[in-house]
C-alpha positions in Angstrom: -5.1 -27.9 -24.2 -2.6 -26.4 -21.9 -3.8 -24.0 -19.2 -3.4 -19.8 -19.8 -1.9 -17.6 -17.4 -5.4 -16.3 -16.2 -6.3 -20.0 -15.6 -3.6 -20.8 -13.3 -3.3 -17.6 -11.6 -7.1 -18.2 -10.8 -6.5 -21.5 -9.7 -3.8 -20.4 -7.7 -6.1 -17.6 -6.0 -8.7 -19.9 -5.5 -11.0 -18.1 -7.8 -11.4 -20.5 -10.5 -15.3 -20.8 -11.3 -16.5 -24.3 -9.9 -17.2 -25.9 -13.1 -13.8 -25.4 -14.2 -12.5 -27.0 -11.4 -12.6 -30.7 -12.6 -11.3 -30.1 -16.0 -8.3 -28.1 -14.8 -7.2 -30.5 -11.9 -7.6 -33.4 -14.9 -5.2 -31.7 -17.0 -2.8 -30.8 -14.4 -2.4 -34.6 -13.7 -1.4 -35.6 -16.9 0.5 -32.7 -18.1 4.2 -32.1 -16.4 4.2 -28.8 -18.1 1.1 -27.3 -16.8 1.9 -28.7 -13.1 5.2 -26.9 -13.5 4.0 -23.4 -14.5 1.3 -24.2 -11.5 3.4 -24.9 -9.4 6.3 -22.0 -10.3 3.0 -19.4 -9.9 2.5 -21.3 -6.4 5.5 -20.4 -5.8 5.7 -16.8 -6.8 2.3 -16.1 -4.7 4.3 -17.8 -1.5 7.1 -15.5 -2.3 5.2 -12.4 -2.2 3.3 -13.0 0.9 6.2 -14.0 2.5 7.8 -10.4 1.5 4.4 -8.3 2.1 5.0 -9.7 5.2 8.2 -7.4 6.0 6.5 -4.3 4.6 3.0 -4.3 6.2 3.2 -2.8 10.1 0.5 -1.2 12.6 -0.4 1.9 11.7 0.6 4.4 14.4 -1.2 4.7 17.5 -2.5 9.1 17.5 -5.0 10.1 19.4 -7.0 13.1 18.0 -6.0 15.1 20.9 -2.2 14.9 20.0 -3.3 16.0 16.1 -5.4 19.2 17.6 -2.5 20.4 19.9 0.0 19.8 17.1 -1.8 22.1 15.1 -2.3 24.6 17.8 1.3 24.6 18.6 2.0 25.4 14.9 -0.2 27.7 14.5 1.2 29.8 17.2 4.4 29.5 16.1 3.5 30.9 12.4 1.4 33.6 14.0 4.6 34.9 16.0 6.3 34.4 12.8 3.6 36.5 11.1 3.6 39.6 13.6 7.3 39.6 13.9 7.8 40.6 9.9 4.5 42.8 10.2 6.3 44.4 13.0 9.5 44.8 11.0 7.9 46.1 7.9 5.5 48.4 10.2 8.9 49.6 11.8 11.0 50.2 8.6 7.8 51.7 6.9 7.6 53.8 10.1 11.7 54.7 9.4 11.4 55.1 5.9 8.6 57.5 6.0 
């Protein structure tokens, strides 16, 4: 019996159900293979962390307030936007006619 993929990636998470425990740590001391694939998934895990590690950050610090005047301020700028081509189309419609 060797161990399966699921079996050491369990035992490497620490989920491996308690009964199996015993059986699995008895195998990994008499079979080199298994301790090496154990210990290259030991490994891999270590690796990862360490990496997540440069990747995970505080999320920004924003106060609601800073959000609602944000929007405020964007809203009045689209709303100038707005009237200035309703004024120009009011204008050239005004011309036209």
């Amino acid at each position: 019996m060797h161990l399966n993929d699921e079996q050491t990636q369990r035992l490497v998470d620490g989920e491996l159900a308690i009964g199996m425990r015993a059986t699995v740590y008895d195998h990994l001391r008499r079979c080199a293979e298994c301790r090496g694939r154990f210990a290259a998934a030991e490994y891999d895990a270590d690796e990862v962390s360490a990496l997540l590690r440069y990747v995970d950050h505080a999320p920004p610090n924003v106060r609601g307030e800073a959000i609602i005047a944000e929007a405020r301020g964007r809203r009045s700028w689209r709303g100038r936007w707005a009237a200035g081509v309703i004024g120009a189309l009011a204008i050239g419609g005004a011309a036209y006619a």
